[in-house]
Each structure stands twice: as C-alpha cells, then as structure tokens.
N, C-alpha and C positions, 0 to 999 in steps of 0.2 A: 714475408714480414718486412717489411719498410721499418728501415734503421736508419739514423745521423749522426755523426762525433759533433764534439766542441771545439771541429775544426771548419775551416770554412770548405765546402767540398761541394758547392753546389756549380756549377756548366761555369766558365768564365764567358761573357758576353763573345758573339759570333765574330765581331771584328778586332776581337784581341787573340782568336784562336788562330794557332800557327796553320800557315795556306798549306801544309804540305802534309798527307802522313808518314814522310820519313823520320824517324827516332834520331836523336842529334845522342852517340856514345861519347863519353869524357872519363879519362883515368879515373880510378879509383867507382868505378861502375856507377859515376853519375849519370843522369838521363836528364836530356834537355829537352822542350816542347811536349810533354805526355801531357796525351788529349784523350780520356778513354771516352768522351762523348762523341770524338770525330770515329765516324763508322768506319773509314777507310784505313785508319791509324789503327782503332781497337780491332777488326780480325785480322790484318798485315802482319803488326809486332806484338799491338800491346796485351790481347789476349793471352798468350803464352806464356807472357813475362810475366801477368799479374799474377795466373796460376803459379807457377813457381815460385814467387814470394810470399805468395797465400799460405803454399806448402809448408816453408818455412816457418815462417810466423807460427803457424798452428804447434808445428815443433816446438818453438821456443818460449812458446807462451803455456805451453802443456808442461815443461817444466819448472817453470814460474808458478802455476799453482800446484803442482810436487812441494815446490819449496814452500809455498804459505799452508800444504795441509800437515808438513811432514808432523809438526809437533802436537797432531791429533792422533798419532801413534807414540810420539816419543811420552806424552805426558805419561799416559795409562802407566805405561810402561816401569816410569823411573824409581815407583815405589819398592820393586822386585829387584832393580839395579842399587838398592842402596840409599833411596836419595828420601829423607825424611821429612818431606813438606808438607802441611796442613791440606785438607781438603779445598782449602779458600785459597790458598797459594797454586795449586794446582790446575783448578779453573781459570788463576790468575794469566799461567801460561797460557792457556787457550786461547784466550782471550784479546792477550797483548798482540800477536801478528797479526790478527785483522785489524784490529785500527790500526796499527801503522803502515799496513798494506792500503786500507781508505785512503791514510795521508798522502802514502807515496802513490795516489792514482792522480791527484791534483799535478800530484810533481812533473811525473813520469808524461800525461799529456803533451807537453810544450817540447819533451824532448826530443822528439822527431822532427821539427823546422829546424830546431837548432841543429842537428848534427846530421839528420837525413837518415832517413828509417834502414837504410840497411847498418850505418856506421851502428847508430844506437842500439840495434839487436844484437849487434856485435859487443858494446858495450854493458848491458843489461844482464846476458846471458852469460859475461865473465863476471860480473857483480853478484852471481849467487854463488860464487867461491867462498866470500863474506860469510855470507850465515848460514853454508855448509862446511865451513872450516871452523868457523866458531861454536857451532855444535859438536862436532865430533870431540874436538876439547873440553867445553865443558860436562858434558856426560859423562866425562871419562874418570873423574874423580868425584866421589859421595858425598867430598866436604864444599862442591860449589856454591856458594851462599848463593839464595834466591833472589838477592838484587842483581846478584851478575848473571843468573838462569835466568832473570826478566828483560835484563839487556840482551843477553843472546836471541831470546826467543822473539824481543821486538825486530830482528834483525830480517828476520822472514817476511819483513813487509817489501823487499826486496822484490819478492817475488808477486806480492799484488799490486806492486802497480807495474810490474811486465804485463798487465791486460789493459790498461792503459793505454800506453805506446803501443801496442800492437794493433789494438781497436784503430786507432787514429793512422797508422802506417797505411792500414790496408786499407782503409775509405778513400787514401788518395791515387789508388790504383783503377778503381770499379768505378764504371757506370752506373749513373743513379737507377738504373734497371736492374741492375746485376748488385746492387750492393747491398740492399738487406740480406738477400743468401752467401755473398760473400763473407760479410760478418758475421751471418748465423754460423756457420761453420768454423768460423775461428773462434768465438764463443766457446760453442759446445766443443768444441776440440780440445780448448785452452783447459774448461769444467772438468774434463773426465780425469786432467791431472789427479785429484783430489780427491779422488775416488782410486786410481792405478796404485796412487802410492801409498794408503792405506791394503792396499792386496800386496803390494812387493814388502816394502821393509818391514814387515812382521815374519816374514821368511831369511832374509838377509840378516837380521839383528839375533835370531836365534840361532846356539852354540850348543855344542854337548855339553859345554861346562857353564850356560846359564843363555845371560843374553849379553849380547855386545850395543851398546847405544850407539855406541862414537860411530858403525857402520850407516848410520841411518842420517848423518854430517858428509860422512866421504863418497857417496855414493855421488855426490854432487859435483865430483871435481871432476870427473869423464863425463858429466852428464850437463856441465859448464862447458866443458871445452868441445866437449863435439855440437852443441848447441850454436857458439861461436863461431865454430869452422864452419859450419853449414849455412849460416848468411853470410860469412865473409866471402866465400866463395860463389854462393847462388843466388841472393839477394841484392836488389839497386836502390841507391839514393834517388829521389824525384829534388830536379832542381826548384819545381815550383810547388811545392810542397809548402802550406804555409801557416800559421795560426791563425784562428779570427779570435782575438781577444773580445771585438764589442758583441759575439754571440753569447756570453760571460754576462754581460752586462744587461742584455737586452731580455735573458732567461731572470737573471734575480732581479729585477721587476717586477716579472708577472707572477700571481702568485699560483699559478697552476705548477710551476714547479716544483714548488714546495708542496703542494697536495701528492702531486706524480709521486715526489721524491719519497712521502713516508708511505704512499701504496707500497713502493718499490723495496722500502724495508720489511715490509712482509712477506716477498715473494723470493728477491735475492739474499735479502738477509736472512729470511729462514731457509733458504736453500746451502748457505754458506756457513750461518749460526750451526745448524746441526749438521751439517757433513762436517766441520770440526769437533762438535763435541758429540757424535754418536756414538765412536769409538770406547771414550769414557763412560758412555749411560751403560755402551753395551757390557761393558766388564764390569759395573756398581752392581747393574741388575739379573745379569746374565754370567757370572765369572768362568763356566764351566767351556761357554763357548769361542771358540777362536775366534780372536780378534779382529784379522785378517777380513771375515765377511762382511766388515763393519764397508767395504770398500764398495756396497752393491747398494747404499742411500746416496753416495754423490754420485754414481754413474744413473741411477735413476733418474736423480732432475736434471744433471748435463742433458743426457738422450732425450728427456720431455720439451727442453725451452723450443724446439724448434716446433714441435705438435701445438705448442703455443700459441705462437706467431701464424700456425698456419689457419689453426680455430677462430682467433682473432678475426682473420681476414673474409673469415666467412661469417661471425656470427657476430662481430664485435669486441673489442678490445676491454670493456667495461663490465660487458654482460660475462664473458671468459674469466676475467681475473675477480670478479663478484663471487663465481664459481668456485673459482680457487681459494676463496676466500673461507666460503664455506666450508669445502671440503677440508681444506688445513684444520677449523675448527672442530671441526667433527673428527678427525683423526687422534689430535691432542685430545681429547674429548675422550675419546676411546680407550687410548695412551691411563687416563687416571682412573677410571672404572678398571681396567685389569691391569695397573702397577703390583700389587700384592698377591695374586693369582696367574697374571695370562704365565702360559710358556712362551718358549722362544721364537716359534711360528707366529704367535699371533704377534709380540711383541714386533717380531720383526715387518710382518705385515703390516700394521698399521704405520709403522715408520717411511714404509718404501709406498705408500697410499698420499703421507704427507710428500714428500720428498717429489713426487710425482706431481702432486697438485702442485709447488712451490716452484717447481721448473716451467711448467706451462704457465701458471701469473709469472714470470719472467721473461716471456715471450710474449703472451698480453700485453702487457705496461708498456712493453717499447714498443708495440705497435699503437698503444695509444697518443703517443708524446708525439708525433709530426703531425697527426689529426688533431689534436687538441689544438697547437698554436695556428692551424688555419681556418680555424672557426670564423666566419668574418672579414675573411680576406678578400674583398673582390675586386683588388687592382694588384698588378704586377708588383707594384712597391712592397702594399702589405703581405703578398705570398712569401716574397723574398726575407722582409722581415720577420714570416714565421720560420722558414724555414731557417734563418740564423739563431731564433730565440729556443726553435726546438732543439737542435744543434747543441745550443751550451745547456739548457735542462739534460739532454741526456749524460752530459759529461758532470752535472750536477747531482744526479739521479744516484750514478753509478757509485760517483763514492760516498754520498749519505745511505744508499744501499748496503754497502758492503759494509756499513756502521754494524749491520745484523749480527756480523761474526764477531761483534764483541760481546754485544747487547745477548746474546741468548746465554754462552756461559757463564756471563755475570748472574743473568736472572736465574740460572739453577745454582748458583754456588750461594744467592742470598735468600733465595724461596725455599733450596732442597726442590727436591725433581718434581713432586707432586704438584707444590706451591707456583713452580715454574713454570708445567705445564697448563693451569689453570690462567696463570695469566696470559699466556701464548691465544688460549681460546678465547677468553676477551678480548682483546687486542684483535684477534682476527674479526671477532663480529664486528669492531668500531672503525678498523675499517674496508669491513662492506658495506656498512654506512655511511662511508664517506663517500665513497666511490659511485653509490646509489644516489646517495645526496646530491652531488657536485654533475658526476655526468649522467644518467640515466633515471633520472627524478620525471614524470610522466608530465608535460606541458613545458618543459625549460627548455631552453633553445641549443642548449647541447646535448640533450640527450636526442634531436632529431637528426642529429649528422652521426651518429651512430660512434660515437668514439671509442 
C-alpha cells in the first residue's frame, strides 16, 4: 500500500544529497545528512535505525489510542459507579475525544520539525499524564458535574493526535519503497490500542467491593513514563526533517480531497465511531455480556486496514472501498432486521463483518489518494506537484476522518440505535455512489487508471 504525510518526504534532488553514506551523530541523538534514498547510507546505518524508531513509535502511538478509547469503557461504566447522567450526556462523552483528537491531529502534524520526532515522542507520551491524571480524579467522586466530565473527557484528544506526529516522524525515516509498509504497521500497531484497552481496564477497574474508575486514569502514569523512557533512550531526531506547508495549500484546492476526505469518513470514521461506541451498544443491547469482548471490533479493523491496502493494489482502490461500502451497508442492514431478536452471536457477528469491511476501506482510500493526484501528470513538475498535493490531502483526509468518532455517537444518542443505524446504511450507499460516480464511472477518464 503506497502512503504519504502532509510532510514533504519526497527524494531531495541528487546534487543536494550528502556525497557520503556516513551518518553525522550530534548530542541529544540528532542525526545529520539521513538519506534513506542513498542505498549505501540505508543498508550501512539507516536501516537499523529506522526499525528501531519504527519500534517505538508503534509503542507510543498504541498508547495514544489507549488513551482516546479508554472512555469507551469508562462511559458504560459510570452509571454503576454512581454518576447520574442522561443518556444524551453519556453519548456526549463518547463523543467529545474524538473531535478533539481530529483537532489535535492538525496540531500534533508540525510538531515534529519543530522539536524533532524523537524530542516530541518524548513530549506527547508525558502529555497523556493530563488526561490520565484528570480521569482518575474526576471518576472518583459521583458529584462531578458533567461540564467538568466533558472537559476531562475532551482531554483524551491528547492521545489522537499522537497518530499524527508519529505518522509524519516515521515517513521521514523510510524510503519511498519501504514507506507505505512502514506506515501500515505503525497504523495498525497504533489501531489495536483501542481495541487492548477495552480488554485490559474492564479487568483492572473491577473490585470485590464494586468497580474502581479512577484505575482506568492511573493506569496511564507507567504507561506515560515508560512510553517516554523508551524514545528518550532509543529513538533520534532527523536534523532535516521538515514541513511542507504549500502541500496544505495545493491539496485544498483540488477538490478530490474533499471527495477522498468524506469517503474516508466512512471507512476510518466508522471504524473509530464504533470501536468507541460498541462498548455502550454492547451493554444497552446485550447487559448480560462482559464488556471486555467489546475489545475484538477495533482489533478486527486494526488487523484488516493492511488486507486493504494490499486488495487495493491488486484490484483497485475504488472498486475495494466501493465493496466496503457495501458491505458496511449490509451489515448495518443486518444490525436493524435483528435489533429486537438476534442473540449475542449474531449481534456480535455482524458487528466484526462491519468493523472488518471499515478496516480494509481504510486501507483502500489511502491507497487511492497518491493515484488520484497523478492522474495527468506527464512532466516531472506536475508528478512532483501531485505528489505534494497528495501529501497534504492525506493529512487533510485523516483528521476530517477521524470527525467519524464523533459523528456516529451523536447519530445514536439523536436517532436511538435503530434510527442510527438506518442512517449509517444510507450514508454508506451515497457514498458508493460517490465513489462510483467520481472514480469508476464507465468512459471517465479516471476510472481508466484504475484508482
């Protein structure tokens, strides 16, 4: 799967690359001249080095989405802890850390030129002390009014946009050969957070003498600091690590990215929408069953987006995510014919049928987004210019994407689940007809390059 950030990461011209592949070390584990295009540089040092930072990253961004799912276990939860909030209040929480995880994916992008990806991982990874310290506390008393359990809980966007900066770190390690897999795997690495920590804290919060919340805040202060010790220690700055702002400019222009971008809410944001609020459907519609297994719908589409990427490459990135499109519909579909009957089995089956389909369209999309902006490109200039235009669409993509996780537990807490799921299934046929329309429409001049 062919991946790009909304940094600039494409080869620097042959006569601006350093003549040597010796690595230039500087205190504080900066790295001067890293060339992962010069072959003699990338198997000598840089290979090694990028794996090991890869390593990490994966670490530190798997806790980062620990932190943006944790309050898909704490909401279920708070009603048995004491805490009397409306059902609409309750969705509320769901809902607030993924947007402000969208918001801080804008933020979080730049922040690796500026302070250099090992510093920043170092910084980020102590930053979820924030809204694992502020959890623990507010849970811990029944009279927390819910404007301040809305500010806590916005607090977790902390941890969405640690996939941000981590995205953008590691692109500037890897060879444009080596870097869609490089980033599929810190992706899917960073994804199964959200799915781990719906299986851990539903074990950790329960007590003989009831449940403990404030466990499911602290678990984050070793799980901060060893995150931090482990790129201070193992991870490097790149001195020439750097932004492309005009890939920003050159994406919201075209309007393909805006098409990309609300595909992309259907694939990542129903993958993210519902791995936060499956937790809560499962205990409205299911109460008898542990909570806990609610944790086997986000490791389903984590492990599918790479199956994605790779169907893509064989079949198409349009015709793939068209699929996914469908099949999401038909699941939800499913989902409302046995709301009042199915059991738990089938309940659950069709969930991890969805979840599965919305992982692979997440892999699809991104592999549509570098093929779409080179449609038409037959000079060097304009290659390069898609290749920057795609570059900020993806960085554009990702946080109108991640809008999902707000966008789905709103639409059940103002539909009710039946009403919610209904419109999830619309939505998904409008667009497969977008997607049908735009790139795979039979005689249009983009549906021949297969995008």
């Amino acid at each position: 799967m062919t991946s790009s950030l909304p940094v600039d990461v494409q080869p620097e011209p042959s006569h601006s690359r350093p003549t040597t592949s010796t690595l230039a070390h500087r205190p504080g584990r900066w790295i001067d001249g890293w060339d992962p295009e010069n072959e003699q540089q990338w198997q000598a040092e840089g290979k090694p080095i990028a794996n090991r930072n890869l390593t990490v990253s994966v670490f530190a961004e798997f806790f980062g989405f620990m932190m943006l799912g944790v309050w898909s276990i704490v909401v279920p939860n708070l009603p048995a802890a004491g805490f009397e909030y409306t059902t609409d209040q309750l969705y509320w929480l769901i809902a607030v850390p993924g947007l402000a995880g969208a918001a801080m994916r804008i933020v979080y992008t730049f922040m690796v030129p500026i302070f250099g990806g090992r510093n920043w991982t170092v910084i980020s990874s102590l930053l979820l002390l924030i809204p694992g310290i502020s959890l623990a506390w507010a849970v811990s008393n029944p009279d927390t009014s819910f404007a301040m359990m809305l500010l806590v809980a916005s607090l977790a966007g902390f941890g969405g946009g640690n996939f941000a900066s981590s995205m953008v770190n590691i692109s500037f390690f890897y060879p444009q050969a080596e870097k869609g897999k490089a980033l599929g795997i810190n992706a899917a690495g960073g994804n199964l957070g959200t799915g781990i920590v719906q299986l851990i804290v539903p074990l950790i919060i329960t007590t003989g003498a009831g449940i403990a919340l404030d466990r499911a805040g602290l678990i984050f202060i070793p799980a901060a600091i060893l995150s931090a010790l482990a790129a201070f220690l193992v991870m490097h700055n790149l001195s020439n690590a750097h932004s492309d702002l005009k890939s920003y400019a050159f994406a919201v222009r075209n309007p393909h990215t805006w098409i990309l971008s609300f595909l992309y809410i259907g694939t990542f944001g129903s993958f993210l929408g519902f791995s936060l609020t499956f937790p809560t459907l499962m205990k409205t519609m299911h109460p008898d069953v542990p909570i806990q297994l609610a944790f086997v719908g986000a490791v389903t589409g984590a492990l599918s987006r790479p199956l994605g990427g790779a169907l893509a490459d064989r079949l198409g990135g349009t015709w793939v995510t068209m699929a996914s499109y469908a099949v999401m519909a038909a699941g939800v579909t499913g989902l409302v014919f046995t709301y009042a009957t199915a059991s738990f089995p089938v309940f659950l089956a069709l969930f991890l049928v969805l979840f599965a389909a919305a992982g692979i369209g997440n892999g699809s999309v991104y592999r549509m987004i570098p093929i779409t902006f080179q449609i038409g490109a037959d000079t060097t200039q304009k290659r390069e210019l898609g290749h920057r235009a795609a570059a900020g669409c993806i960085g554009i993509a990702g946080a109108v994407g991640a809008l999902g996780s707000f966008f789905v537990p709103r639409t059940f807490a103002s539909f009710g689940i039946e009403g919610g799921l209904w419109i999830f299934a619309g939505t998904y046929l409008v667009m497969l007809v977008v997607a049908w329309g735009v790139y795979a429409r039979p005689g249009s001049e983009i549906a021949s390059e297969r995008v």
